[in-house]
N, C-alpha and C positions, 0 to 999 in steps of 0.2 A: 771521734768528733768532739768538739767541745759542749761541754755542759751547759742543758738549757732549763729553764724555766718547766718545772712540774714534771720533767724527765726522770724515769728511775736510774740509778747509778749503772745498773746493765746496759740501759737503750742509749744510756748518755755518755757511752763510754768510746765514742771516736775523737781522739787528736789529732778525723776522717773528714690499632695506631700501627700498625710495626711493620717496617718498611724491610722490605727481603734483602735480604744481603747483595743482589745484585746490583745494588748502587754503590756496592764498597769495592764492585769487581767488575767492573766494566770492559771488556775489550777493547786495548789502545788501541784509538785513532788511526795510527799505523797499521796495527794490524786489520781495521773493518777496511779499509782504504786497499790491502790487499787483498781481502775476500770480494768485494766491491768487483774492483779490474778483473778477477777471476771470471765470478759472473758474468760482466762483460765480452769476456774474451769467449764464455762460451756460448754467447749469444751470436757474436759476429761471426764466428769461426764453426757456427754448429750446420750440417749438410744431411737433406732427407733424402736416403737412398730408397725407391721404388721399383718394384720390376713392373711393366709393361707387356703383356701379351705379343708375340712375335705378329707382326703386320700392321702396329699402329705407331711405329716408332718413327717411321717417314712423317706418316701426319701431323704425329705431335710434333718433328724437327719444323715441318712446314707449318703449322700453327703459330711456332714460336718465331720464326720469321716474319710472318704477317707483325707480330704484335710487336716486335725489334724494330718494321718499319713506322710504323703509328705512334707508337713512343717517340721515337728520331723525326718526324714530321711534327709532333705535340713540342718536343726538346727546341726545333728549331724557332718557334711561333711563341715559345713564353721566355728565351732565350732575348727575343727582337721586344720584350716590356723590359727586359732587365731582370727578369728572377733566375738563381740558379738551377741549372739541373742534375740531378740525382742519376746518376745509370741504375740500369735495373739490379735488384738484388737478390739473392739465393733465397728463395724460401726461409720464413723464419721459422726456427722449430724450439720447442719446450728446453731449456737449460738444461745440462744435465746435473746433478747433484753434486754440488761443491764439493769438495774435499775438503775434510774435518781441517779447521785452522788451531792454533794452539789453544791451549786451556786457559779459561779468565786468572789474569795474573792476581796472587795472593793477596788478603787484605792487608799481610807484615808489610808487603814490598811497595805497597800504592799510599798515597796520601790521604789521609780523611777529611781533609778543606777539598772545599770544592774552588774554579776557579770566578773569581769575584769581578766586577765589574772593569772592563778592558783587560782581563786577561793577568790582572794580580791576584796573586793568592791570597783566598779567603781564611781569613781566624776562624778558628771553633770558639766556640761561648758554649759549655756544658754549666747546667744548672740543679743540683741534687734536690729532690724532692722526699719530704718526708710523710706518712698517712696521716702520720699522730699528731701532724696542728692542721688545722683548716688553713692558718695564712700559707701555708706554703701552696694550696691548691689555689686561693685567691691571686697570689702571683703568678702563677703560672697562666691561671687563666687571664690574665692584663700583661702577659710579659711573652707570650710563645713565642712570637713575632720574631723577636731579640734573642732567642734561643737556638742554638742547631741539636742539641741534645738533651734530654734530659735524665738524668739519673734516678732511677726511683729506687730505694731503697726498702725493698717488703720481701728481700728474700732471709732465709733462716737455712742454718746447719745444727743437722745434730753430733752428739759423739760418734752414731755409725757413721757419719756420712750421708746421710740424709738429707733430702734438699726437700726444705717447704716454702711456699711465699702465697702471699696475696694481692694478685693480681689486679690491677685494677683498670675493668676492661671501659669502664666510661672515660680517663685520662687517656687513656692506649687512644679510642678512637678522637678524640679532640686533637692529642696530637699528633696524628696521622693526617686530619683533614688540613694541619696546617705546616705540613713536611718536617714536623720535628721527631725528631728517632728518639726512641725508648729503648734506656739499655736497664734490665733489670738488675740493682746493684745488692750484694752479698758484704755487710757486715760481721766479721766474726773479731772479738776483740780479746778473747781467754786465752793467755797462756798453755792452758793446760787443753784448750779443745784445740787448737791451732797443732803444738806438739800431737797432736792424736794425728788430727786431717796430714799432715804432713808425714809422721814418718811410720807407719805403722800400714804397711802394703795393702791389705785387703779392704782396710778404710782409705787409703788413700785413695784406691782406683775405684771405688763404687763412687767416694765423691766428685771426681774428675768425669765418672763418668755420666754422675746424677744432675751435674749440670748442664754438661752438652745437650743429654735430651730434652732437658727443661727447656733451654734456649731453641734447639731447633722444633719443637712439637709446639710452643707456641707461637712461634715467628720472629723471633726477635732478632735482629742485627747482630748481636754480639752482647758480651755480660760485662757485669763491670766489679771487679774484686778487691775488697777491703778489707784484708788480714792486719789485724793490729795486734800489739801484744806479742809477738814473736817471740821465742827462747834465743839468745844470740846463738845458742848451740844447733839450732834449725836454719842459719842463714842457709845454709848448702842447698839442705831440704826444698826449702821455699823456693829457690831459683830453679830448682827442678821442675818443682811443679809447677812453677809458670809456664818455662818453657814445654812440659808436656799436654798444658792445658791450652792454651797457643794454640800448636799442633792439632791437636783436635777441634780445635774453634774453627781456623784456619781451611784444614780438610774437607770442612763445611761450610766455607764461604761465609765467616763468621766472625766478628770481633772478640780481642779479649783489651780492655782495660783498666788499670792497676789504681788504687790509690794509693798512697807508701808516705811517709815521716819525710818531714825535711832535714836535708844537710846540708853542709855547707864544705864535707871531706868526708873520706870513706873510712869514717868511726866505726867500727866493730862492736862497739858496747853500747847500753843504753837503749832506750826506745826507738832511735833511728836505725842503729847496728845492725841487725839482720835483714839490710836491703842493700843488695848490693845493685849497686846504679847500672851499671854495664852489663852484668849480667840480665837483667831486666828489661831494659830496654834494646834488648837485642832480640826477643824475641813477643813482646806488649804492642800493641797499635796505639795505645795514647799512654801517659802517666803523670795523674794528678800527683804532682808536689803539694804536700800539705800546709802549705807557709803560711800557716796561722797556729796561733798557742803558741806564741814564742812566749809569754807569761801566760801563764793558767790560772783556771779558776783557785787552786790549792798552791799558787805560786804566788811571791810577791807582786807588788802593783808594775803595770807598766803597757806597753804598748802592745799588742794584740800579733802586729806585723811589722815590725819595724823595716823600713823602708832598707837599709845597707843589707839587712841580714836577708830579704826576702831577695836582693839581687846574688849575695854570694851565693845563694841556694840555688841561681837560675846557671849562674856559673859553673858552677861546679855540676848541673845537672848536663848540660849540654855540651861538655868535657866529655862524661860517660857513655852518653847516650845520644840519635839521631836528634835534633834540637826540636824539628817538626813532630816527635814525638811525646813533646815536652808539654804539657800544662802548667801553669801557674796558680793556686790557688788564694782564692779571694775569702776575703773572713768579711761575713754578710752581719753581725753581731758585737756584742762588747762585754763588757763586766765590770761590777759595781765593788769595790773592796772596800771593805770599812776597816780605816786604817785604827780608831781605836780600839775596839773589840779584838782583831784579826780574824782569824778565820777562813773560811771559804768563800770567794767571791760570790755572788749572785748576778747567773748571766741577766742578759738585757735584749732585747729587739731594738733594733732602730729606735722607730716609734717610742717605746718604751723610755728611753734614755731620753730622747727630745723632751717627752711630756717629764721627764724628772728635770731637768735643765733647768726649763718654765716654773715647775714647783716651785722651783727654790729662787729663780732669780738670776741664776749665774749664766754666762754664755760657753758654747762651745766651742773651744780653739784648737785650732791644727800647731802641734807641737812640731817643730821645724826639723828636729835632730832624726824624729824617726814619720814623719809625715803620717802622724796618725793623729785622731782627735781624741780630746779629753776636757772632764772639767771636774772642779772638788767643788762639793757642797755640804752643809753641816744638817744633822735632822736630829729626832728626839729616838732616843731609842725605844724599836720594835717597830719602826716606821715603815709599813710596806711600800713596796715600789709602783707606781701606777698601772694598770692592768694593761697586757696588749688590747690592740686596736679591735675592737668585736666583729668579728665574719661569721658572717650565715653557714652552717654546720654544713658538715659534705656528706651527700648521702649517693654512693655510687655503688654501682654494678660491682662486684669481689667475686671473683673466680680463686676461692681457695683448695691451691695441692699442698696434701699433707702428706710427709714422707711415712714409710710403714713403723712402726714402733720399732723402740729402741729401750734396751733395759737397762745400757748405762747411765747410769747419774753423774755427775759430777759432782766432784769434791766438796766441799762445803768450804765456801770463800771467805778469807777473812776481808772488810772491806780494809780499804783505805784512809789510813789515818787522816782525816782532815785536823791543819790545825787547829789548837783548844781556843778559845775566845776569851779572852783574856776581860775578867770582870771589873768593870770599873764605874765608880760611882757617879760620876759627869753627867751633867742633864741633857748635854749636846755630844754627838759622836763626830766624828770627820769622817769623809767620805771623799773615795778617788773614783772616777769613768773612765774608763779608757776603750773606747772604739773604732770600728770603722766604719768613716761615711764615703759619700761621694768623691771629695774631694782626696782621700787616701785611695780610694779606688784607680782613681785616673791616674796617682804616685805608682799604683804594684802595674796598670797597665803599660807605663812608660815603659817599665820596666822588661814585660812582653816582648812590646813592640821593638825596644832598643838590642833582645838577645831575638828576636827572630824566631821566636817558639812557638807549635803547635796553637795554640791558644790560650783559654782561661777555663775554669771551673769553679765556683764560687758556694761555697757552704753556707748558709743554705736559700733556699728559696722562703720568702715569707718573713724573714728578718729585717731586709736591705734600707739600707737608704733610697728612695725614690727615685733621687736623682743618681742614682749608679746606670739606671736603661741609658740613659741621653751618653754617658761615657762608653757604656759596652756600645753599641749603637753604631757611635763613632768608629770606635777600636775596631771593629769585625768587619767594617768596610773599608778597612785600610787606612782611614785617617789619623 
């Protein structure tokens, strides 16, 4: 995930209620429509056989003749108003027990839009949630409406394979009361723990297997996994274990979705390399593209999501994989490069960037070439950036599982070189923005809507532009 404000370099290291799985696995239509007729048929078709004492079978013949007449005399008299008549029918008797119809088809095979108003298919809008700022709770809490998913991010692995998270059962029931699904999402961005979880069998299958239970023992739809940091020498690895985590999701009436690097071709090296598109999405129920950080914080200045590259990425994804499978991701955020000094950007919030804009005077413009915003402005050096917008602190229910102790460590990491800042005597610094607002939003949703994908997912909640709802809004109801 991209680097935010006040984040430690571990938490900030992604370039990244609860509704039963029966709504991901519904019985086709077709198929209730034959249990249906079945029913039916053995209502009509169903006959109570009685035995009757020898001497009262004349009576009751003669019985049913009186009442054959009186019906046929009633038949003739409502007959002469105009109402139809019914002939007499066989006793009705108890159904007998349907015969077991097929098994709810899998959530790999079925679609996760529902269908939207006259019968077009509906966009997904997945929205990631994080514990550690309050604005992302305060969006969510003004934005569910707008949302089909939410992503929360509060689960943790260890080196065994250990699954811990923290649950947060006051968002779980808010967005439940307002049918939005909670998929708990797993961060893992180490190198060196990813190679662990991945290829080392008796850590592999405890963690494959410590997730499943976590997902189905607390109710959740399906999990949602964000392995960053891959060794390209794991690509293999990792497509196994989607595929056999899948599987087990699956087996349970359960989702599994992916987050993964964007590309734009199947590069083998590098940060995107160890995902192979096709393999992935052959056996994932969604997959966030992460078409943001095309310039990084520790990269030169530039556009976040450039507009051409976020669509060869949509290309080239829906080449490899089901297209309705496909996410798009939206960069909710920006960064602030101080071109004198250099160094490392300083992310931004929306809000944040506005209220610097305003400081200094200068306006916000949409750069045409990559349909993202930006603006320069000069300040005094050591000048801090304006604080986010202030939200009432979140105080909520945590149901925390902690996995059993583990006595490996990890390596001692070296960080990452951020570049040196380069000291200069100048009483004013330059300064670049480069973010995304509303208006670059509507740019990556064209984009969506033009390759026919899945939906969006947007990193993160609590950052956005305000006016991104009225765009997603639109977009999800097919407009």
């Amino acid at each position: 995930m991209p680097a935010e404000a006040g984040m430690t370099a571990s938490t900030a290291s992604r370039c990244s209620g609860n509704d039963t799985a029966s709504e991901w696995q519904e019985v086709p239509r077709d198929v209730q429509k034959g249990l249906s007729a079945s029913r039916r048929g053995a209502k009509a078709g169903g006959r109570t056989v009685r035995e009757h004492p020898e001497g009262h079978e004349r009576l009751l013949d003669a019985r049913l003749v009186a009442i054959a007449l009186v019906v046929s005399l009633l038949g003739i008299g409502l007959a002469g108003c105009g109402a139809p008549v019914s002939p007499p029918t066989a006793p009705s008797v108890a159904p007998a027990a349907p015969t077991p119809g097929p098994p709810p088809a899998s959530p790999n095979s079925a679609p996760l839009s529902t269908q939207g108003t006259g019968g077009a298919k509906a966009r997904t809008v997945v929205g990631y949630y994080v514990p550690y700022d309050a604005t992302s709770w305060a969006s969510l809490e003004a934005h569910a409406s707008d949302l089909d998913f939410v992503n929360a991010q509060w689960v943790t692995v260890d080196p065994c394979g250990g699954i811990g998270s923290r649950d947060d059962r006051t968002l779980i029931t808010f967005a439940a009361a307002r049918g939005v699904k909670v998929l708990p999402s797993l961060l893992a961005s180490s190198g060196w723990l990813n190679h662990r979880l991945l290829t080392d069998p008796a850590i592999t299958g405890r963690y494959l297997n410590e997730i499943v239970s976590y997902v189905v023992e607390v109710g959740y739809p399906g999990f949602d996994l964000d392995m960053e940091g891959i060794d390209a020498g794991d690509r293999d690895a990792y497509s196994d274990f989607v595929a056999r985590l899948a599987d087990a999701l699956h087996r349970r009436g359960k989702l599994l979705t992916l987050a993964i690097p964007a590309k734009s071709s199947d590069v083998r090296t590098g940060w995107a390399g160890p995902y192979d598109y096709a393999a992935l999405g052959e056996h994932a129920d969604r997959v966030l593209l992460m078409t943001y950080d095309y310039s990084w914080s520790s990269g030169p200045p530039g556009s976040i999501a450039p507009q051409d590259w976020v669509d060869k990425v949509a290309a080239y994804a829906t080449s490899q994989m089901p297209r309705e499978k496909v996410l798009i991701g939206l960069a909710f955020y920006g960064y602030d490069w101080n071109r004198t000094t250099g160094g490392r950007a300083r992310a931004l919030l929306y809000p944040q960037a506005v209220s610097l804009a305003k400081q200094h005077g200068v306006p916000i413009v949409t750069d045409e070439a990559t349909r993202s915003a930006t603006f320069s402005y000069t300040a005094q050096p050591g000048e801090a950036p304006p604080p986010p917008p202030p939200v009432p602190p979140v105080r909520h229910e945590i149901a925390v599982r902690a996995p059993s102790p583990c006595a490996v460590q990890p390596p001692p990491t070296t960080p990452t070189p951020a570049p040196a800042p380069t000291p200069i005597p100048a009483s004013v610094q330059q300064h670049v923005v480069w973010l995304e607002d509303a208006a670059s939003a509507a740019a990556r949703l064209e984009i969506a809507a033009r390759r026919d994908v899945g939906g969006v997912a947007a990193w993160r909640l609590g950052q956005e532009d305000p006016g991104v709802w009225r765009n997603l809004a639109a977009y999800r109801s097919g407009q």
